[in-house]
C-alpha positions as CSV (number, residue, x, y, z in Angstrom):
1,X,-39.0,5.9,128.2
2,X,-39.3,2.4,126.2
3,X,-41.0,0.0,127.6
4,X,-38.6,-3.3,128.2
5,X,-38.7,-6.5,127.4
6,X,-37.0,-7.8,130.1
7,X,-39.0,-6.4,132.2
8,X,-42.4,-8.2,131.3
9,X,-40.6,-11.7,131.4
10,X,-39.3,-10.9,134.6
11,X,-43.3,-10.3,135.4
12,X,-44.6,-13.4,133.8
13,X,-41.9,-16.2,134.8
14,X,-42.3,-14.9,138.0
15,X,-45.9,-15.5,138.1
16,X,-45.1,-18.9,136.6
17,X,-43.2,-19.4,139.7
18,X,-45.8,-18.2,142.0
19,X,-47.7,-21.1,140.2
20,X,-45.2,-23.9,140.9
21,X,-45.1,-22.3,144.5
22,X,-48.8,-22.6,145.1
23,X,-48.9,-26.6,143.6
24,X,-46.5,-27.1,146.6
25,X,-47.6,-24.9,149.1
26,X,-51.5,-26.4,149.5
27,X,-49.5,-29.9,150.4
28,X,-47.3,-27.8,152.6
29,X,-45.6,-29.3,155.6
30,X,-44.3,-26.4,157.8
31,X,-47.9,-25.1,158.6
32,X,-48.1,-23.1,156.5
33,X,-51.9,-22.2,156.6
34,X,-53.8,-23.6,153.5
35,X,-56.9,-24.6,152.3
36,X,-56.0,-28.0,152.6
37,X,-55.7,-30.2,155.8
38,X,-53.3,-32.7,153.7
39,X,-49.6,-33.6,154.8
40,X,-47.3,-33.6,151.2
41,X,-43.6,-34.2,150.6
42,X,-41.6,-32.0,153.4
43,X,-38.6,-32.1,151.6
44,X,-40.3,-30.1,148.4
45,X,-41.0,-27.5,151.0
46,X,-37.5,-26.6,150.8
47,X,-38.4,-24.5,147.4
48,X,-41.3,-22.6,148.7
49,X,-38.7,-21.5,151.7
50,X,-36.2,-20.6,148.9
51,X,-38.5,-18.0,146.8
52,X,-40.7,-16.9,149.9
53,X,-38.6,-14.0,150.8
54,X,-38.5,-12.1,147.2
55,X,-41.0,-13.2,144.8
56,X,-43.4,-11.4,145.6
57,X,-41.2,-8.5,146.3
58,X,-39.5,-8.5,143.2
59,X,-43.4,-8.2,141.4
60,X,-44.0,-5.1,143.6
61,X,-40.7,-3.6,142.5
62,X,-41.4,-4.9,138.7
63,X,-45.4,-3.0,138.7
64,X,-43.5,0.2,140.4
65,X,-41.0,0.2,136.9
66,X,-44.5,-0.4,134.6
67,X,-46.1,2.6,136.9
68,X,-43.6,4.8,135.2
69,X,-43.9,3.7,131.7
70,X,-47.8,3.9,132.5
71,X,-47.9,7.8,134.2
72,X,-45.8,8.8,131.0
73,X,-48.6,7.9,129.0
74,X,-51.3,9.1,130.8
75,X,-52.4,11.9,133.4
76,X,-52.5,10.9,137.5
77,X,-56.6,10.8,137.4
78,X,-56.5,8.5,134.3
79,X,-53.7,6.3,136.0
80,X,-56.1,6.2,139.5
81,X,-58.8,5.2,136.9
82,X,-57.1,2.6,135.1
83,X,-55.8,0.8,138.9
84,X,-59.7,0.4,139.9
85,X,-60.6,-0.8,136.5
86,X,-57.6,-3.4,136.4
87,X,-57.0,-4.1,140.3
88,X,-59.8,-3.1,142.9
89,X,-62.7,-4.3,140.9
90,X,-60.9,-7.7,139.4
91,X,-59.7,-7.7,143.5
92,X,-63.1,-7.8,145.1
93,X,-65.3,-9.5,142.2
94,X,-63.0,-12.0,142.1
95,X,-63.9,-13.1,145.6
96,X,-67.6,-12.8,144.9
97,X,-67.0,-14.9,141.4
98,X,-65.1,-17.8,142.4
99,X,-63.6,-17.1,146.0
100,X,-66.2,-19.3,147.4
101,X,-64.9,-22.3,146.5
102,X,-61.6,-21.7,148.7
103,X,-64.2,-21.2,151.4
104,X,-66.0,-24.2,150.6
105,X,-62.8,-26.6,150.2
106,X,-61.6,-25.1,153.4
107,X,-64.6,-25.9,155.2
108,X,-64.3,-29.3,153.9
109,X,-61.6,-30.0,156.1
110,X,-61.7,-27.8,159.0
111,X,-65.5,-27.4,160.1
112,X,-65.9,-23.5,160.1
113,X,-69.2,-23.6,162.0
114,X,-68.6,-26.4,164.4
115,X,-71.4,-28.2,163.5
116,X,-74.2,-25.9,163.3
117,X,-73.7,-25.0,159.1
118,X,-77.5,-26.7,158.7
119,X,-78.6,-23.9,161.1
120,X,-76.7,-20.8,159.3
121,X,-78.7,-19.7,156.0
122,X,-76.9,-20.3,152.5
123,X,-76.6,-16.9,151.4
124,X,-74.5,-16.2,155.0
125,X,-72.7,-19.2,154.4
126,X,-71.6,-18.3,150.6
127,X,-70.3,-14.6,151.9
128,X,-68.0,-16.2,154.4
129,X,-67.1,-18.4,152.2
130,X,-65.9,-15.1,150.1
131,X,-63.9,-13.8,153.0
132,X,-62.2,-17.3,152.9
133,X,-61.7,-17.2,149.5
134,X,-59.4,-13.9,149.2
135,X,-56.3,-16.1,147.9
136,X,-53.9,-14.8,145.7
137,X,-55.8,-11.6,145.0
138,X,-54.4,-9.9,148.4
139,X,-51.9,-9.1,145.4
140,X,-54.3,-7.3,143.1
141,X,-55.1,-5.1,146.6
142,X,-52.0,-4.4,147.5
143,X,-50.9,-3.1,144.6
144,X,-53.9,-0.8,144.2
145,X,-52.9,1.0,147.5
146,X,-49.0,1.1,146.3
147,X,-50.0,2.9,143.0
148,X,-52.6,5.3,145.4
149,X,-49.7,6.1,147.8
150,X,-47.6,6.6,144.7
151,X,-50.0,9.2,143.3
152,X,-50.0,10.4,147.1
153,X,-46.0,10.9,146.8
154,X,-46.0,12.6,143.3
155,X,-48.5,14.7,144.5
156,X,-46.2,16.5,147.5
157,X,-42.8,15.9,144.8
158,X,-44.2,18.0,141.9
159,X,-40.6,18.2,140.7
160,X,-40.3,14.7,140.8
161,X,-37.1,15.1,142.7
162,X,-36.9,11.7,144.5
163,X,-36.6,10.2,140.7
164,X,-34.1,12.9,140.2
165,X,-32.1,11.2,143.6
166,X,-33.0,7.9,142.6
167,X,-30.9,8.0,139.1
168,X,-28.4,9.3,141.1
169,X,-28.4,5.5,142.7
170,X,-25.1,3.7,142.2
171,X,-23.8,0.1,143.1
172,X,-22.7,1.5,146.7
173,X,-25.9,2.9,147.6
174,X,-28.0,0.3,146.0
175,X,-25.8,-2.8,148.5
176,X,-27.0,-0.4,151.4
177,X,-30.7,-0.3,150.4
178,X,-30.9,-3.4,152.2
179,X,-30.8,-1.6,155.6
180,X,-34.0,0.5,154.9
181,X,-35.7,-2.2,152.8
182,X,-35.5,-4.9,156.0
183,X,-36.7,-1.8,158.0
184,X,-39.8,-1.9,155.6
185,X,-40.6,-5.5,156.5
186,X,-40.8,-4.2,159.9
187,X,-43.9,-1.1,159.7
188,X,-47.0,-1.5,158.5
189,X,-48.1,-5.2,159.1
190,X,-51.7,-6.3,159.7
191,X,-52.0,-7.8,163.0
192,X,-52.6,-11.9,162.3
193,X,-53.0,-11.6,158.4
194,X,-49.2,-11.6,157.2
195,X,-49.6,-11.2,153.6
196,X,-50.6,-7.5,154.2
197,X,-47.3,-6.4,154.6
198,X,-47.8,-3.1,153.7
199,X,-44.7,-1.6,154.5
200,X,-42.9,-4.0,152.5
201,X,-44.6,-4.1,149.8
202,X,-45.2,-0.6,148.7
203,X,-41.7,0.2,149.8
204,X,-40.6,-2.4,147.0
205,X,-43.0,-0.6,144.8
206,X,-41.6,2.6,145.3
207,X,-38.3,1.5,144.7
208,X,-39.6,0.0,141.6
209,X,-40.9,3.6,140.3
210,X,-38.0,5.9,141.5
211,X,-34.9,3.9,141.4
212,X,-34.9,0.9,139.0
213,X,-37.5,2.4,136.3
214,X,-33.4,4.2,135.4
215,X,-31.6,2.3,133.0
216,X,-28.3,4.1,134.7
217,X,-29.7,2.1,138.2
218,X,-29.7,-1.0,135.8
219,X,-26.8,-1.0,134.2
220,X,-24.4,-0.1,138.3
221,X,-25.7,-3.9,139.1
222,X,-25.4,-5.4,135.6
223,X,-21.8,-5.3,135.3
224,X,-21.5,-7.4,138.7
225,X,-24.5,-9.8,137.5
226,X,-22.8,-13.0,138.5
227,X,-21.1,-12.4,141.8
228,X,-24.5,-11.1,142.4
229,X,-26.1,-14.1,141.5
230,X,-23.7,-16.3,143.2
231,X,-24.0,-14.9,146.3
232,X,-28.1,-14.0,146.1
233,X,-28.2,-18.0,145.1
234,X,-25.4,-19.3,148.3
235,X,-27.3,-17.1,150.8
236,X,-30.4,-18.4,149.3
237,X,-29.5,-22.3,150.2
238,X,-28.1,-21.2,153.6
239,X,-31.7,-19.5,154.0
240,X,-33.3,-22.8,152.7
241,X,-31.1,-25.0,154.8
242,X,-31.7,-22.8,158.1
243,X,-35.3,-22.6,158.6
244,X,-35.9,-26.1,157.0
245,X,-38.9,-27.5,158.4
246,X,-39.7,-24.1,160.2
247,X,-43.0,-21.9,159.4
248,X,-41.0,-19.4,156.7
249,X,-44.4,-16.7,157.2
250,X,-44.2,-15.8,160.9
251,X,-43.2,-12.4,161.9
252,X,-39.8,-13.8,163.4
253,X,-38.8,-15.1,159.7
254,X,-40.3,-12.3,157.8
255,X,-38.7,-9.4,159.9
256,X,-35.3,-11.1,160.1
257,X,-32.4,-9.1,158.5
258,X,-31.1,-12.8,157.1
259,X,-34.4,-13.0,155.3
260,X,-34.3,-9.6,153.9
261,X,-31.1,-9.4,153.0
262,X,-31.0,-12.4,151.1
263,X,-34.1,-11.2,149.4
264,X,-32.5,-8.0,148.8
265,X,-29.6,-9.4,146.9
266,X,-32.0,-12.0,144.5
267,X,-34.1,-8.7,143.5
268,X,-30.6,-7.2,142.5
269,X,-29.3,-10.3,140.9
270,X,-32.5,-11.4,139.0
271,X,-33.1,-6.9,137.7
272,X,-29.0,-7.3,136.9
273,X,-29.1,-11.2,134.8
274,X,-32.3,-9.8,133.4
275,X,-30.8,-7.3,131.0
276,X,-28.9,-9.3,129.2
277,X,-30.5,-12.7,129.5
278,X,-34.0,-11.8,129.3
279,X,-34.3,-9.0,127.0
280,X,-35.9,-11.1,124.3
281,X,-39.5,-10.9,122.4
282,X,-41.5,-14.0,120.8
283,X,-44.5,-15.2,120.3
284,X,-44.9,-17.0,123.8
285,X,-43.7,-14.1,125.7
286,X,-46.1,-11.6,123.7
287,X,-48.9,-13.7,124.8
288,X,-47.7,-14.5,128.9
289,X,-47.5,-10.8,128.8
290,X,-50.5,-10.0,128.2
291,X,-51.8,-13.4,130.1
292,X,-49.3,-12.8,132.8
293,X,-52.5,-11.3,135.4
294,X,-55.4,-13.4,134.1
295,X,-52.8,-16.6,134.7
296,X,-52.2,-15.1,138.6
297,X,-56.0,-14.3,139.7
298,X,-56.9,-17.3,138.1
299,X,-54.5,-20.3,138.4
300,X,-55.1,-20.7,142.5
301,X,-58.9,-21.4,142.3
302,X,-58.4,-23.9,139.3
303,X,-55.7,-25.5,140.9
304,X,-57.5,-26.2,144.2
305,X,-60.2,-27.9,142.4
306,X,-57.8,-29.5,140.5
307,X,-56.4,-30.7,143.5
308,X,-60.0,-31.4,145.7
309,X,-61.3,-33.6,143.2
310,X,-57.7,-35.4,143.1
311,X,-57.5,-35.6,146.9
312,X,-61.0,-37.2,147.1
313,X,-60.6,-40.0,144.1
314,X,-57.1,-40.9,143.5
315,X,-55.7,-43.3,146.0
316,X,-52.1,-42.7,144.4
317,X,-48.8,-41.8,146.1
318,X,-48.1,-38.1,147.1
319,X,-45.8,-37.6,144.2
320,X,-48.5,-38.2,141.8
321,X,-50.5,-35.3,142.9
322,X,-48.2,-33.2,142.8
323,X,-47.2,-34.1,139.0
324,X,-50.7,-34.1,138.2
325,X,-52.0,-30.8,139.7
326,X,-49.0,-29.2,137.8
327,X,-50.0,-30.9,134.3
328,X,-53.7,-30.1,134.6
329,X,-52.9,-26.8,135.6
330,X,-50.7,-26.1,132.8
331,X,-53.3,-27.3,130.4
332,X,-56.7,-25.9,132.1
333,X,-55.6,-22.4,133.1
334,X,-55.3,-21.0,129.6
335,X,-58.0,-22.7,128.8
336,X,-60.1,-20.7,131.5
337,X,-58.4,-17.7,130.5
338,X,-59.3,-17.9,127.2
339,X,-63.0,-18.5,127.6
340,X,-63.4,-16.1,129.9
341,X,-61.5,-13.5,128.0
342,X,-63.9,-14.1,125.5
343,X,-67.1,-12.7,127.4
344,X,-67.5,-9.2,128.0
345,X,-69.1,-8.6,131.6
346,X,-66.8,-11.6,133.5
347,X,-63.6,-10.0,131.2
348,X,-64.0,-6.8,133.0
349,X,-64.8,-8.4,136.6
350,X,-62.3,-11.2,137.1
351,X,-59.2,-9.4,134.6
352,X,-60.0,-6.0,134.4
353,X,-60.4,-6.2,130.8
354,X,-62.6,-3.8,129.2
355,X,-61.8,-4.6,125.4
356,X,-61.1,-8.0,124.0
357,X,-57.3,-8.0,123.9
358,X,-56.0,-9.8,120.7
């Protein structure tokens, strides 16, 4: 199987839109829990209600399409390897590297040791600032125990049958996916720490790897593209408009058939428009390819300072720090990338990079 263009710029714009997500979401108004106690613009929240329910999904089921492209090309132990080398350790060092300042900006506005920090000892301190500092990487975890359970699966079908059942997927059977993929949302959560949806999320990898990683899946929802879109883009303002103002990460939202299925239908539509509209290679989306997971570990950490430092010395209006988080952002992040894509020990830790990529 060839490996598809359209398939790493779905990746990488999504990642770009998990960056516009996060410039909005630390000014959230729906509470929302940040690392910042600052009030923004409610009526921008409307957009991080609007890609909640599928972005991340649709990366899950994206990774599960590269899993099968990546276990053609190598055996099950070297694919196990490859996950710790390029998701556990980047996962956990990345905490230890730079998740403490989360923990410390956090503190800064919400006292996590009601008064007594000059009493706890700095190196206790700078680990619970760690466990603070987790942000975006819960992704980089998560996927390393879809691709485990994966090699778990593949393990019991030696004859690889579910992928046999999964080409076998047409436009009838894919609409009704919905009912088991809302079922998904339902199993597996950890108790007060939503973003561990580990039903969801490995069920959207799997799906990824056995169903959509066919070009035959592809092609059922292609011809239908823009009805698909349509109605993936109306039910996605009717989502938008209807929990307005509401927390759009408690359990009620999140395990909501409206929510699902509306998330359900934008996966579809985005994998159908994709073949045709995205299926394109330059310059720039050679290099967000290979920048597309550097960009995501990196971009939440340099945009909260980015946004600290505005918080504490610009007396402008909320607008403005918006527009200027996203312009700094834009310009700083490859410029972190690149430096520290440049030195060996912190290339392996924070991208899970062993050789200098060119």
């Amino acid at each position: 199987m060839e490996r598809k263009n359209y398939i790493d710029n779905i990746r990488w714009m999504t990642v770009l839109i998990v960056i516009l997500y996060h410039v909005i979401y630390i000014f959230n108004s729906v509470g929302v829990i940040s690392n910042f106690d600052v009030q923004g613009i409610a009526e921008l929240d409307a957009f991080l209600s609007f890609v909640y329910p599928w972005f991340m999904a649709l990366l899950f089921v994206v990774a599960g399409i590269s899993a099968r492209y990546s276990l053609q090309k190598r055996s099950s132990k070297e694919f196990a390897i490859d996950r710790v080398k390029r998701m556990l350790i980047p996962s956990i060092a990345g905490m230890f590297l730079y998740g403490w300042i989360l923990g410390l900006i956090t503190n800064h506005y919400t006292d996590m040791f009601a008064g007594n920090g000059d009493a706890i000892p700095g190196i206790l301190k700078y680990f619970i600032f760690c466990m603070c500092g987790i942000g975006p990487l819960w992704f980089a975890r998560e996927l390393f125990l879809a691709s485990m359970v994966l090699l778990l699966v593949r393990k019991i079908d030696k004859n690889d049958k579910l992928s046999e059942l999964g080409q076998k997927a047409n436009l009838p059977v894919l609409l009704l996916m919905v009912i088991p993929f809302w079922g998904s949302s339902i199993i597996l959560n950890m108790p007060l720490i939503e973003v561990y949806r580990h039903g969801f999320y490995i069920f959207s990898f799997l799906l990824g790897y056995y169903i959509f990683s066919h070009e035959e899946v592809i092609e059922h929802i292609r011809k239908i593209k823009l009805p698909l879109l349509i109605l993936a883009c109306v039910c996605g303002v009717a989502y938008t408009i209807y929990y307005f103002g509401e927390n759009y990460t408690t359990k009620e939202v999140l395990r909501n058939f409206f929510t699902n299925g509306y998330a359900w239908l934008m996966i579809l539509a985005i994998l159908a428009c994709a073949k045709d509209w995205l299926n394109f290679t330059n310059p720039f989306s050679q290099y967000m390819t290979k920048a597309n997971f550097g960009f995501y570990v990196l971009h939440y950490p340099v945009l909260a300072v980015i946004a600290f430092i505005g918080q504490l010395y610009l007396d402008v209006p909320m607008i403005w720090h918006y527009v200027i988080n996203l312009v700094l952002v834009a310009i700083l992040l490859p410029v972190v990338y690149e430096i520290l894509r440049r030195i060996p020990v912190l290339r392996f830790l924070v991208l899970g990079v062993t050789k200098k990529q060119k």
